[in-house]
KEPA-114066 format. One record per residue (C-alpha): residue number from 1; residue in three letters; y, z, x. Coordinates in nm, 3 decimals, decimal comma. Example, Ala and Ser with C-alpha at 12.3 -4.5 7.8 and 13.67 -1.06 7.14 Angstrom:
BEGIN
   seq   type         v         w         u
     1    ala    -0,450     0,780     1,230
     2    ser    -0,106     0,714     1,367
END
This chain:
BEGIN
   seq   type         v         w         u
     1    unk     1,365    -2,310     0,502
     2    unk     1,504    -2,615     0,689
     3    unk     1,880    -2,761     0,646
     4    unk     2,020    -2,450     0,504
     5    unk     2,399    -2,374     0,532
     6    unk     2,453    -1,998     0,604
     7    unk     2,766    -1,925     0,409
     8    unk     2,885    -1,612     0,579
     9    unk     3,273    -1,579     0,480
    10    unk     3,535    -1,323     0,510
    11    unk     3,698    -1,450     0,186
    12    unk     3,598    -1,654    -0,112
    13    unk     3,652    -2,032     0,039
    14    unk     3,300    -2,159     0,188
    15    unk     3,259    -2,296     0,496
    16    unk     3,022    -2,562     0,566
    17    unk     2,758    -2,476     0,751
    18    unk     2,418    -2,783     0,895
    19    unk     2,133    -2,778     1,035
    20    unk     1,803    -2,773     1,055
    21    unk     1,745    -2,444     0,859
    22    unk     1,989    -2,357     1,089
    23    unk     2,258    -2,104     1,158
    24    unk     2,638    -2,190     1,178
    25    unk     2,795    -1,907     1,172
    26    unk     3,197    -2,023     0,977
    27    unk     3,520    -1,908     1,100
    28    unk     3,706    -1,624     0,937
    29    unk     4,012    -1,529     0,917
    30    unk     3,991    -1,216     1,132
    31    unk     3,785    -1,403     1,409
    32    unk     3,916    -1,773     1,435
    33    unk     3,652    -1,878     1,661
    34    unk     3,310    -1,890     1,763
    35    unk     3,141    -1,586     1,929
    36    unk     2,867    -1,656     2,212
    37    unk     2,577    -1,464     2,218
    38    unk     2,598    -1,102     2,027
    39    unk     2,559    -0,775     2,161
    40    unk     2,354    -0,525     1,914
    41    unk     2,533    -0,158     1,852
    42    unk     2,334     0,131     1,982
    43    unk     2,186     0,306     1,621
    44    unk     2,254     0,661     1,590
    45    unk     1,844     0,786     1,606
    46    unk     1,533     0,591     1,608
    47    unk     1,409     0,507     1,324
    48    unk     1,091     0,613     1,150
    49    unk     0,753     0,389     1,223
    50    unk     0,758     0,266     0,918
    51    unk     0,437     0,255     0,895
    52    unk     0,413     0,664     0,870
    53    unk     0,412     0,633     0,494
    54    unk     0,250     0,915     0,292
    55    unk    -0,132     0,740     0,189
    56    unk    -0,154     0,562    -0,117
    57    unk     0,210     0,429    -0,046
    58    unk     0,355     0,083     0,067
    59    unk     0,436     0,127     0,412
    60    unk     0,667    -0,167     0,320
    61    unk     0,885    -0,059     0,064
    62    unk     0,976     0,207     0,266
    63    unk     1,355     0,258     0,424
    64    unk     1,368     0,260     0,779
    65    unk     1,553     0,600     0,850
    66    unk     1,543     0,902     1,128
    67    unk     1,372     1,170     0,946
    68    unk     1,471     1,417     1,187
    69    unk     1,862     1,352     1,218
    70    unk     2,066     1,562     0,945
    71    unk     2,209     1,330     0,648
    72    unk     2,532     1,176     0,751
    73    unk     2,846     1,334     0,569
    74    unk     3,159     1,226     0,732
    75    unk     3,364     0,934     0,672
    76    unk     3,278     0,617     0,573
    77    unk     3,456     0,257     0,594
    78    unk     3,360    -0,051     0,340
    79    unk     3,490    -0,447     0,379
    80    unk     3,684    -0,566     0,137
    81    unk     3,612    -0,921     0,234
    82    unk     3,284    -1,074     0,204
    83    unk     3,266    -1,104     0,590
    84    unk     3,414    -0,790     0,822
    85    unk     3,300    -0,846     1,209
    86    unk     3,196    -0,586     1,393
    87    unk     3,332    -0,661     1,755
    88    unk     3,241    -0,488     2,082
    89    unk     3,633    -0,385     2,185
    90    unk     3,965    -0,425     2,004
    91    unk     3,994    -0,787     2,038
    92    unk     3,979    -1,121     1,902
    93    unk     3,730    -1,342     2,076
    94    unk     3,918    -1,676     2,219
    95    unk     3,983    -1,929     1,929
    96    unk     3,857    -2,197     2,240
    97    unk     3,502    -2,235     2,226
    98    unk     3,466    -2,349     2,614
    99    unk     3,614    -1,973     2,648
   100    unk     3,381    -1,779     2,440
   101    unk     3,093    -1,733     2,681
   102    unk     3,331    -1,594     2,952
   103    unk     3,493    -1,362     2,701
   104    unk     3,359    -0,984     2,711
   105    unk     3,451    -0,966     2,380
   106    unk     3,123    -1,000     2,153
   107    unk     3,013    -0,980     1,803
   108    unk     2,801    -0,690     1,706
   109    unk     2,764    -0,801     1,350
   110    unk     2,956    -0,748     1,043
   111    unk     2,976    -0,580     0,762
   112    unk     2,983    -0,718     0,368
   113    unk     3,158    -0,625     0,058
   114    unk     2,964    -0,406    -0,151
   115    unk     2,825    -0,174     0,125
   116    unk     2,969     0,127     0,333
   117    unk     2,895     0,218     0,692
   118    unk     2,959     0,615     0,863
   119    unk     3,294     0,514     1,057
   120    unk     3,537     0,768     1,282
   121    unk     3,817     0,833     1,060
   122    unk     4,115     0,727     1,292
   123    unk     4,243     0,387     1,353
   124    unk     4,384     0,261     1,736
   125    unk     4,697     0,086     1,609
   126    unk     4,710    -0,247     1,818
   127    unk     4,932    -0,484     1,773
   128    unk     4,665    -0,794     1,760
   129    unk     4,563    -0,560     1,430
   130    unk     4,823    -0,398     1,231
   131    unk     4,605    -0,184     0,986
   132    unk     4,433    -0,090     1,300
   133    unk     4,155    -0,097     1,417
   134    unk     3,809     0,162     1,304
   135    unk     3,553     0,239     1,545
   136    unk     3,187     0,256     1,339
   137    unk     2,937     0,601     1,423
   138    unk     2,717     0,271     1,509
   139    unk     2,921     0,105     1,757
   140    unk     3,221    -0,138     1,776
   141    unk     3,537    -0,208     1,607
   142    unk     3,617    -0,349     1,257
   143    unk     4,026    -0,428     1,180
   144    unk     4,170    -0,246     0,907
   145    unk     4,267    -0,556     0,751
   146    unk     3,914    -0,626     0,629
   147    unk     3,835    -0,309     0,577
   148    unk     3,943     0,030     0,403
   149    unk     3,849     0,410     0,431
   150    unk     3,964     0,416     0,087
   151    unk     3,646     0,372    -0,125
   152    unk     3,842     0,367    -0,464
   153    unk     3,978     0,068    -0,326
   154    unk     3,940    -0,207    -0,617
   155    unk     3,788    -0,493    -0,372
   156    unk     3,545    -0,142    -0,268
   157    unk     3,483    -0,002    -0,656
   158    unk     3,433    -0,404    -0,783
   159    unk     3,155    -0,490    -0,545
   160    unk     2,813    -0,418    -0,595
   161    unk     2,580    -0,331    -0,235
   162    unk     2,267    -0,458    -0,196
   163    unk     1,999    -0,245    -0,307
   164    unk     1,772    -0,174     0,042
   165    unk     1,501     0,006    -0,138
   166    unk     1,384    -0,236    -0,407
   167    unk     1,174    -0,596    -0,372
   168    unk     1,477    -0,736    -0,308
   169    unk     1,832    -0,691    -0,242
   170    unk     1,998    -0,857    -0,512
   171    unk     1,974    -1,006    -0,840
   172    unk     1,857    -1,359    -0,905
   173    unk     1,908    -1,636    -1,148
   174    unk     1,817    -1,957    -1,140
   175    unk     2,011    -2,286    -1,306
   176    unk     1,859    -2,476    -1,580
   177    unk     2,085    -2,757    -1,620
   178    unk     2,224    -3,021    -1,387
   179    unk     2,610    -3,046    -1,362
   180    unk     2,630    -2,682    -1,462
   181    unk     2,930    -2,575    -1,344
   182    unk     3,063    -2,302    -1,146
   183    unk     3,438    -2,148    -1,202
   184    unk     3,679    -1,979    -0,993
   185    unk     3,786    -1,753    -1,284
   186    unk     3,707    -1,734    -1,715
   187    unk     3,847    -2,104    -1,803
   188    unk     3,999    -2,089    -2,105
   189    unk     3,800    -2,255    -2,457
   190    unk     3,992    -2,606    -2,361
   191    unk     3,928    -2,590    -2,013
   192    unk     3,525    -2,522    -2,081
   193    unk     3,513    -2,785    -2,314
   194    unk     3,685    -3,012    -2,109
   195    unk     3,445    -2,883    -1,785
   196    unk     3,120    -2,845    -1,980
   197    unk     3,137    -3,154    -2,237
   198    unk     2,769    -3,045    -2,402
   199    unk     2,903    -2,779    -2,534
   200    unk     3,130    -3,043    -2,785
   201    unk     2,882    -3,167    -3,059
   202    unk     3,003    -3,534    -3,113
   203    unk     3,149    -3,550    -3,445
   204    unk     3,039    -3,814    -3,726
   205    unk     3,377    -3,924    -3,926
   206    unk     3,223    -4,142    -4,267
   207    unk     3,365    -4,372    -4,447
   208    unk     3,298    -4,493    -4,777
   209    unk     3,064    -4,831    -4,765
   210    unk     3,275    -4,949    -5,034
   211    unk     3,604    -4,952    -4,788
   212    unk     3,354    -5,056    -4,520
   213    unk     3,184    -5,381    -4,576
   214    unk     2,997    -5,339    -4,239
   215    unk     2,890    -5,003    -4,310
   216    unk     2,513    -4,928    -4,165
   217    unk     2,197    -4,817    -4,390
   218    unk     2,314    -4,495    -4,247
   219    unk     2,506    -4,438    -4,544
   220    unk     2,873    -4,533    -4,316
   221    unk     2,802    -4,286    -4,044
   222    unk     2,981    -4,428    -3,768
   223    unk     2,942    -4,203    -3,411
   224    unk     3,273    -4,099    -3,224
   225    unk     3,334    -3,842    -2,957
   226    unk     3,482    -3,536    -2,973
   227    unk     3,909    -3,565    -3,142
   228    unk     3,776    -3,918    -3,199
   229    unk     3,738    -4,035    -2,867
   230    unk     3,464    -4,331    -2,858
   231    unk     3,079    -4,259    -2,718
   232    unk     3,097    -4,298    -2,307
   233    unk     2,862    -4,616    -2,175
   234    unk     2,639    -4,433    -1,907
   235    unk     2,804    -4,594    -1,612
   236    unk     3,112    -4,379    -1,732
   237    unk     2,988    -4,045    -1,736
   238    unk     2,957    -3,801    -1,480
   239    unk     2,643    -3,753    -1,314
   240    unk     2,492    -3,538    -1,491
   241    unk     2,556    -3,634    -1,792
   242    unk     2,354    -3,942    -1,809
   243    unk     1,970    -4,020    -1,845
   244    unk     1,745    -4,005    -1,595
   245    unk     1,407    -3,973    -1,480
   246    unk     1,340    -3,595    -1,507
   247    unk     1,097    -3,602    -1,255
   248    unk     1,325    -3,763    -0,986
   249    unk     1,552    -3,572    -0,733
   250    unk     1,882    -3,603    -0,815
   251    unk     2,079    -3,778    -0,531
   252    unk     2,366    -3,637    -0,467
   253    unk     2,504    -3,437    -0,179
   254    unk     2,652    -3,059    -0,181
   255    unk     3,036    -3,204    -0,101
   256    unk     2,978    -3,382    -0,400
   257    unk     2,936    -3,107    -0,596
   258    unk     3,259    -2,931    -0,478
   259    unk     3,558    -2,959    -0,636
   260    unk     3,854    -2,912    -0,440
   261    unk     4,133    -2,831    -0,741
   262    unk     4,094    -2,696    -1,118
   263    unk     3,890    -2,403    -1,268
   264    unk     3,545    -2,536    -1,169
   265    unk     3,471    -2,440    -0,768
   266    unk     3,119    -2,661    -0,747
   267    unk     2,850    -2,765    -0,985
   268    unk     2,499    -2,700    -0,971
   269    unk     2,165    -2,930    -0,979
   270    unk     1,930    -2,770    -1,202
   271    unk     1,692    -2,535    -0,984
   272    unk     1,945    -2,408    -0,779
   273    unk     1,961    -1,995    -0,719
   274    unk     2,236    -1,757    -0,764
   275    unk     2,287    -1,388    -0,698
   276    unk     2,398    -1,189    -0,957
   277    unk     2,664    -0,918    -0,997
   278    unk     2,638    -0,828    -1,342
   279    unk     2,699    -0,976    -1,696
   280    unk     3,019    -0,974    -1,887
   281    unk     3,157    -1,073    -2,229
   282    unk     3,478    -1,264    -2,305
   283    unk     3,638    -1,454    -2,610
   284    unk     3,513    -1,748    -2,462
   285    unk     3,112    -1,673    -2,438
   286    unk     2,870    -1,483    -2,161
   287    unk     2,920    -1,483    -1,864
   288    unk     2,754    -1,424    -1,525
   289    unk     2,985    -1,243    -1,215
   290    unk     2,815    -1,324    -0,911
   291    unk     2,826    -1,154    -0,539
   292    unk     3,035    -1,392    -0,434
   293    unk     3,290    -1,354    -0,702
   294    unk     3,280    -1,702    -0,869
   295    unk     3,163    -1,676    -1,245
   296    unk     2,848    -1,880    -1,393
   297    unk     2,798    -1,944    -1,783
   298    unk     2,532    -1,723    -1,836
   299    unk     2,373    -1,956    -2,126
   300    unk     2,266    -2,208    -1,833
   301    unk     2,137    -1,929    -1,617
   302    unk     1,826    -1,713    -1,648
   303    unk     1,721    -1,373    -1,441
   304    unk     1,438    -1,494    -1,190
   305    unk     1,217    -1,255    -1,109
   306    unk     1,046    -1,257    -0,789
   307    unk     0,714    -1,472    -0,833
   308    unk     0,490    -1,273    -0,558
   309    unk     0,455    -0,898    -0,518
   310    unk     0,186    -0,934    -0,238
   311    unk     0,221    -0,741     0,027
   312    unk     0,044    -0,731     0,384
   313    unk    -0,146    -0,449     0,539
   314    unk     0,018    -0,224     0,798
   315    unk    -0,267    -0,122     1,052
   316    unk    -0,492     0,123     1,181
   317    unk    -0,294     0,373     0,860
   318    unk    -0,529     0,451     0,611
   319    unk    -0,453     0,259     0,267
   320    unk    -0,656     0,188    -0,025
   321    unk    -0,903    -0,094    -0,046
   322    unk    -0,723    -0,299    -0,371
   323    unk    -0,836    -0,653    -0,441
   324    unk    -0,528    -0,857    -0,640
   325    unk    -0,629    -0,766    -0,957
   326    unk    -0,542    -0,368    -0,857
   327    unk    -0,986    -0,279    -0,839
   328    unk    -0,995     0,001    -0,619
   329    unk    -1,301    -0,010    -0,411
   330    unk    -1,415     0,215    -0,155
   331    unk    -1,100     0,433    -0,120
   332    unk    -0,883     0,494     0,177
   333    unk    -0,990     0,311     0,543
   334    unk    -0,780     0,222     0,814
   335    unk    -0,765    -0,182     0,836
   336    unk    -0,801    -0,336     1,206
   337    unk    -0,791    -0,698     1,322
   338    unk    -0,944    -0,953     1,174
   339    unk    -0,810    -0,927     0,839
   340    unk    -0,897    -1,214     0,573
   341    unk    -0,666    -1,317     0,293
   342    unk    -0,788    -1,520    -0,034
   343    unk    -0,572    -1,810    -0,105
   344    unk    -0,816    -2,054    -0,324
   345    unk    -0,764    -1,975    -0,703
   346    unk    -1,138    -2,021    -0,722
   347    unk    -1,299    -1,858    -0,366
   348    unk    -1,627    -1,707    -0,435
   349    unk    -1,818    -1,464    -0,206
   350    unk    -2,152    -1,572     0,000
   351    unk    -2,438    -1,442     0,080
   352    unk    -2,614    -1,572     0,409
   353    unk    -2,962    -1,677     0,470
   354    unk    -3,135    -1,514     0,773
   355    unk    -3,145    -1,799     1,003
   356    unk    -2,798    -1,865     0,900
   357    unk    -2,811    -2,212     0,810
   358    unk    -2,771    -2,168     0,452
   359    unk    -2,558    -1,992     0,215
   360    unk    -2,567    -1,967    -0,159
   361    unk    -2,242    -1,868    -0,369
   362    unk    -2,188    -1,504    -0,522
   363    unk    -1,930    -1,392    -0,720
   364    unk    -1,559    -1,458    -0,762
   365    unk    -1,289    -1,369    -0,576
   366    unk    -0,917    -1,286    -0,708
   367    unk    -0,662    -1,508    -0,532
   368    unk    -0,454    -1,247    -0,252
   369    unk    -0,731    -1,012    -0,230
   370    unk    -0,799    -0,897     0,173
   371    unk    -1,045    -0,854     0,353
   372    unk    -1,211    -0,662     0,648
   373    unk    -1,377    -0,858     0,833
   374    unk    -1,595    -0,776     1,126
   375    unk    -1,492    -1,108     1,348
   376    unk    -1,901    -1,237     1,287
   377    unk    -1,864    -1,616     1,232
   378    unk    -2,052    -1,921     1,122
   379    unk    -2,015    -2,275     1,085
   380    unk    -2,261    -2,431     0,867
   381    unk    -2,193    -2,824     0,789
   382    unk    -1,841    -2,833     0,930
   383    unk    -1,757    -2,514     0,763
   384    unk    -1,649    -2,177     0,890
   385    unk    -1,792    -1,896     0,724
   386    unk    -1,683    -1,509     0,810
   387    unk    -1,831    -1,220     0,739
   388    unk    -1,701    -0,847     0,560
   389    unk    -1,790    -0,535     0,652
   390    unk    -1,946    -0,512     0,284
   391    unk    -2,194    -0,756     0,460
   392    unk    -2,107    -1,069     0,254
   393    unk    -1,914    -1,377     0,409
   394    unk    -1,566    -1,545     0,324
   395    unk    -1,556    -1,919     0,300
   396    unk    -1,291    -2,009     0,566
   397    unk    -1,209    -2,286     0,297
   398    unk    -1,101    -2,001     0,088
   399    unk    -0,789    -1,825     0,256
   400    unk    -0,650    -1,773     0,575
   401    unk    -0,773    -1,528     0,919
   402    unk    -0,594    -1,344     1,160
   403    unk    -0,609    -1,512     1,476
   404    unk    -0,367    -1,462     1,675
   405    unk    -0,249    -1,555     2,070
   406    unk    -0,255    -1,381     2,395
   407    unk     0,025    -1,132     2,419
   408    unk     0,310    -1,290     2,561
   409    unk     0,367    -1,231     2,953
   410    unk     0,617    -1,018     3,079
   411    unk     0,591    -0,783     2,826
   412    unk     0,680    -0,435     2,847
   413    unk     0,449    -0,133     2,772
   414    unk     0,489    -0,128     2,342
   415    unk     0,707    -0,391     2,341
   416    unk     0,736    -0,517     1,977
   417    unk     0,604    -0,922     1,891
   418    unk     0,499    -1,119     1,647
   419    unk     0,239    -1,381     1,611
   420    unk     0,254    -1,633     1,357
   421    unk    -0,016    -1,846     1,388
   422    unk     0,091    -2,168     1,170
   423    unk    -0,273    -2,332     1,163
   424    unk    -0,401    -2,015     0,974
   425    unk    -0,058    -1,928     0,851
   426    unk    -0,071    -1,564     0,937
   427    unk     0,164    -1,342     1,079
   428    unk     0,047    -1,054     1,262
   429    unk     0,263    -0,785     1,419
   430    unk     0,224    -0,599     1,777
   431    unk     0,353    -0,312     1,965
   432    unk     0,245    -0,426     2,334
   433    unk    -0,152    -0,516     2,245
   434    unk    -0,178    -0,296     1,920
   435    unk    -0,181    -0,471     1,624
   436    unk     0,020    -0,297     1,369
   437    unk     0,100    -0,517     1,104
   438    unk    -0,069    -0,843     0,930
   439    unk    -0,020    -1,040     0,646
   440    unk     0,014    -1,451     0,514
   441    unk     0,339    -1,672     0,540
   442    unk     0,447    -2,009     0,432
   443    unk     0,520    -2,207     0,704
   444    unk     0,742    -2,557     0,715
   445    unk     0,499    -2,830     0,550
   446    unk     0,479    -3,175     0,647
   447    unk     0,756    -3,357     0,730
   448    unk     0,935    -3,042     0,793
   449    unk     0,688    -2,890     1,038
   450    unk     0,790    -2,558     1,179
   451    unk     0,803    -2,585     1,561
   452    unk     0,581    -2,432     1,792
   453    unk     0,748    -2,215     2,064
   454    unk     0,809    -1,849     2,194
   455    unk     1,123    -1,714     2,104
   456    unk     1,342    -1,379     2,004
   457    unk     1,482    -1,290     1,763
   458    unk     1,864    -1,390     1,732
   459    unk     2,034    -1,277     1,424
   460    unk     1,908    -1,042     1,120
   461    unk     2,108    -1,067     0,792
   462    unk     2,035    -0,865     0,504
   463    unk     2,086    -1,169     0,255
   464    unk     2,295    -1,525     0,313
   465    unk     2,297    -1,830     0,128
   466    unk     2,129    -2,109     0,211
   467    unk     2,131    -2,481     0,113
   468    unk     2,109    -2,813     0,214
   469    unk     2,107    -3,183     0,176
   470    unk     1,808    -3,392     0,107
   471    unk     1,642    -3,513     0,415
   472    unk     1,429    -3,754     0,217
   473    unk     1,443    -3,959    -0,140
   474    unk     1,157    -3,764    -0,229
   475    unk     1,409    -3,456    -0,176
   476    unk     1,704    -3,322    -0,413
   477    unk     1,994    -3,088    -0,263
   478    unk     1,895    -2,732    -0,275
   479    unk     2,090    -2,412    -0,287
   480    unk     1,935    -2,031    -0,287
   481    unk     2,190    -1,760    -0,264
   482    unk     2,166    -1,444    -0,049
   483    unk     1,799    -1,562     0,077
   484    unk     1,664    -1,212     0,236
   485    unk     1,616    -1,058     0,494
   486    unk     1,659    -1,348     0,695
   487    unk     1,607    -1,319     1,115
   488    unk     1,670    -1,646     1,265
   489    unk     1,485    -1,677     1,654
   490    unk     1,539    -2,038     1,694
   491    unk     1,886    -2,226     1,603
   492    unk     1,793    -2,302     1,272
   493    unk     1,455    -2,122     1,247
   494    unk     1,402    -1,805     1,119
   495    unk     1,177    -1,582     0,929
   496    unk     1,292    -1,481     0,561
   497    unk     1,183    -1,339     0,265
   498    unk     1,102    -1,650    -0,046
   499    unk     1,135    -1,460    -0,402
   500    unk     1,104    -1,840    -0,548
   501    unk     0,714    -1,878    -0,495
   502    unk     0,442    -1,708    -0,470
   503    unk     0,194    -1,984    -0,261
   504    unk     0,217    -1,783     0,069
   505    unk    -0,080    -1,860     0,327
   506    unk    -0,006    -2,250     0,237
   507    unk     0,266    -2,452     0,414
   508    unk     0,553    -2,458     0,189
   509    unk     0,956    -2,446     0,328
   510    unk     1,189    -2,675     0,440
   511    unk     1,108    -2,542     0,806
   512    unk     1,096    -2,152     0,813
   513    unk     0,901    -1,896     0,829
   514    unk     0,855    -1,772     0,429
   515    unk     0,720    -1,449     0,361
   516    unk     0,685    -1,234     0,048
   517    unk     0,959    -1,065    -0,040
   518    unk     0,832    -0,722     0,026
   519    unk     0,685    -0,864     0,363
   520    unk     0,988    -0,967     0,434
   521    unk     1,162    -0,617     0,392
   522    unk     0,889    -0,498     0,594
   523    unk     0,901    -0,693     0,885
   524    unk     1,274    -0,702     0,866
   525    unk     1,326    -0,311     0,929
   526    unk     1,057    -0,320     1,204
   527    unk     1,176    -0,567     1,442
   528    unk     1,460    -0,518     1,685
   529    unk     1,728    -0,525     1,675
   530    unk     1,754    -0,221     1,415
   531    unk     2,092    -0,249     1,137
   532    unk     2,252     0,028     1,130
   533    unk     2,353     0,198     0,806
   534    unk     2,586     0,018     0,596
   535    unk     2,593    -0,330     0,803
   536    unk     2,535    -0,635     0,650
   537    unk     2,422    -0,824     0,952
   538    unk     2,344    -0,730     1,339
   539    unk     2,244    -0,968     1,639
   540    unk     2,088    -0,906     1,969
   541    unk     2,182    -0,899     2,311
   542    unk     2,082    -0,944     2,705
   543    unk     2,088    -0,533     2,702
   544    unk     1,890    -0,509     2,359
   545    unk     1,705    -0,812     2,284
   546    unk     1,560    -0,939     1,948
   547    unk     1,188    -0,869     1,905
   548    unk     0,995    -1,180     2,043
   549    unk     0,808    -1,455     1,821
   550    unk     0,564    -1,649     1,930
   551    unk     0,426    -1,912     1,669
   552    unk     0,092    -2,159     1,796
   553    unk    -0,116    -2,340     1,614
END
């Protein structure tokens, strides 16, 4: 995703946030300014490979967790902001920018409303932090003042974690209307009415055509607004409440949509995201509570499901052969580089003459089926053809093939990297030269090309909101709510999960690297560096660096 505005805050206000789908991490109150590069806290254990997943089973739906360390029973600590940074020591970073990469003073990562991490019971009372401040089991510090031991708390009890084990981490909805609006608290029946003028059905006042000598062949009807008030001309209304071309962006910008006083905190354009809390009833209609904790009317919103449930192949681990219509085929094999992935709604398998000059068409293929294929290829009339190890060929027309780069130099014995090869638009995973993970991405499509480059991995956040400006006229504003599993490796690049399409192995985001959600997860809880339990977020540092990225065309 390109121009997205992380919106990372440690109370309800938003901070702006630009960029090419780019990171700006916002001031909070507990850390006024800007932290340099982030050290990562050493995680209790190593976590299980999670590709050791019992046969049969997605390796990538599976938590990340030490099976051999005893379950965790002490203490634990939750935010009760939406933003609690984890520091290295008991102290604020300098509030001067030009000081920040000279202070020792780092952020680790931080922590988010909803979720609890293991924590050592007793607070170091410092005067810079009056609640004092809680050293995590995981490393570093969090001040008491965003965060409580106490997890009856009613900022702890009212917040809802993310849920780690399913497709995705929250709930989604999506907006159906342009201008809907989004309030700071239930408005009451005037207010709405007032703030959400469709919901008054203009009212028709007749008179009699015998007192009317201008009366229409309506039978009198003459049309008035709402209490009388006379129809708006177009020019008068808001935006989005006057005619348009459907199919045409709507131009307008996101600090448009704000609004700075009043019950409404910002409107929406109609395809925009949310993440959802839960669903509530008042006097005054339905209503949706989101993680945030602004409220949406839930008649403009609807639940959005995620659109793809594909899911790569973890390596060399024995897993069923399953096209994408769920055929089993020749039971359990271990997969191995190249791997093929169908993409065309209407691929077909081949068979190939002997002299291999010709080819004549078989039967169909399901889209997001994969394939082994034995790394055998032809070109036949500009072409590429490749061929299975069931002895038919894939149409390189068809889908996308593993291909990726040398390893990377410098790189240490098992050292964890990924390929994403944006030609083929495949992502394929390594530990030193062994492949251990492979699947299709969307990368940025044209005009907002994802750039080439080798990298590491930054920042990892469970789930932030993105959004962002158009770039074009052929572009509207956009806005997606807790995106997941995001791990940005370049300023405003990063990998991240896309629950809002399912066209992965075509070029498709604003910039980023898209994958399915359950990719996403996957990928996520096997790169470094690991989050520990109960964080929100986690970043690298010079000690313990991100897992490297290399993406080539």
């Amino acid at each position: 995703m390109r121009n997205p505005r992380l919106l990372l805050t440690a109370s309800l206000a938003v901070a702006a946030f630009a960029g090419a789908c780019s990171e700006q991490k916002p001031p909070t109150p507990q850390d006024p300014g800007q932290a340099g590069p982030v050290a990562a806290p050493t995680v209790a254990g190593k976590p299980q490979d999670p590709r050791a997943t019992p046969s049969g089973t997605s390796a990538a739906a599976a938590p990340v967790t030490d099976a051999g360390a005893p379950a965790y029973d002490g203490p634990y600590i939750a935010a009760t902001v939406m933003q609690a940074i984890v520091l290295s020591d008991m102290e604020w970073p300098p509030s001067d920018p030009k000081k920040q990469n000279d202070s020792k003073v780092v952020r680790l990562g931080y922590l988010r409303h909803g979720a609890k991490a293991p924590v050592i019971a007793t607070p170091h009372k410092k005067s810079n932090c009056n609640e004092g401040w809680y050293e995590l089991v995981a490393g570093g510090f969090v001040c008491g003042k965003y965060a409580t031991t106490d997890l009856n708390h009613p900022k702890v009890k009212g917040s809802r974690p993310p849920d780690l084990g399913a497709i995705t981490p929250y709930t989604y909805g999506a907006n159906t209307t342009n201008g809907t609006p989004i309030y700071r608290q239930v408005p009451s029946r005037e207010e709405r009415l007032k703030t959400e003028p469709w919901l008054a059905k203009p009212k028709v006042k007749k008179t009699s055509p015998d007192d009317n000598p201008y009366a229409s062949d309506d039978g009198g009807a003459s049309e008035v607004g709402d209490a009388g008030a006379p129809v708006a001309h177009d020019d008068n209304k808001p935006w989005y409440m006057r005619e348009t071309d459907a199919s045409a962006p709507v131009q307008i910008t996101l600090d448009e949509l704000r609004e700075a006083d009043g019950p409404v905190a910002r409107r929406m354009v109609k395809g925009f995201y949310l993440s959802l809390d839960r669903m509530f009833k008042s006097d005054n209609g339905n209503w949706w509570r989101l993680n945030d904790g602004l409220i949406a009317p839930a008649d403009r919103v609807y639940v959005a499901k995620p659109r793809s449930e594909f899911r790569g192949l973890w390596l060399d681990v024995a897993s069923p052969r399953m096209d994408a219509a769920g055929d089993g085929g020749d039971g359990a094999k271990k997969w191995h580089l190249p791997i093929g992935f169908i993409t065309s709604q209407y691929a077909h398998k081949f068979s190939m003459a002997q002299n291999k000059k010709k080819v004549a068409r078989g039967g169909a293929l399901h889209r997001q089926t994969i394939l082994q294929l034995t790394g055998e290829t032809v070109t036949i009339d500009g072409t590429e053809y490749f061929e299975t190890d069931e002895g038919w060929w894939m149409r390189g027309t068809d889908g996308a093939i593993t291909e990726p780069a040398a390893a990377p130099e410098k790189l240490a014995p098992g050292e964890k990297w990924i390929d994403v090869n944006l030609k083929r638009q495949t992502l394929v995973a390594f530990e030193g030269d062994h492949a251990v993970f492979a699947t299709i991405v969307s990368s940025g499509r044209q005009g907002h090309e994802t750039p080439p480059g080798s990298f590491r991995i930054r920042d990892k956040h469970v789930a932030a909101t993105m959004d962002g400006d158009a770039d074009t006229v052929s572009d509207g504003p956009y806005s997606i709510q807790d995106v997941p599993y995001i791990q940005y490796f370049s300023g405003s690049y990063a990998l991240h999960g896309a629950f809002w399409h399912d066209e992965f192995g075509h070029t498709k985001s604003h910039g980023c690297v898209n994958l399915s959600p359950w990719d996403a997860r996957a990928v996520f809880n096997w790169t470094e560096p690991q989050l520990p339990e109960g964080w929100h977020g986690v970043s690298s540092t010079h000690s313990k660096p991100g897992t490297r990225v290399v993406l080539h065309y």
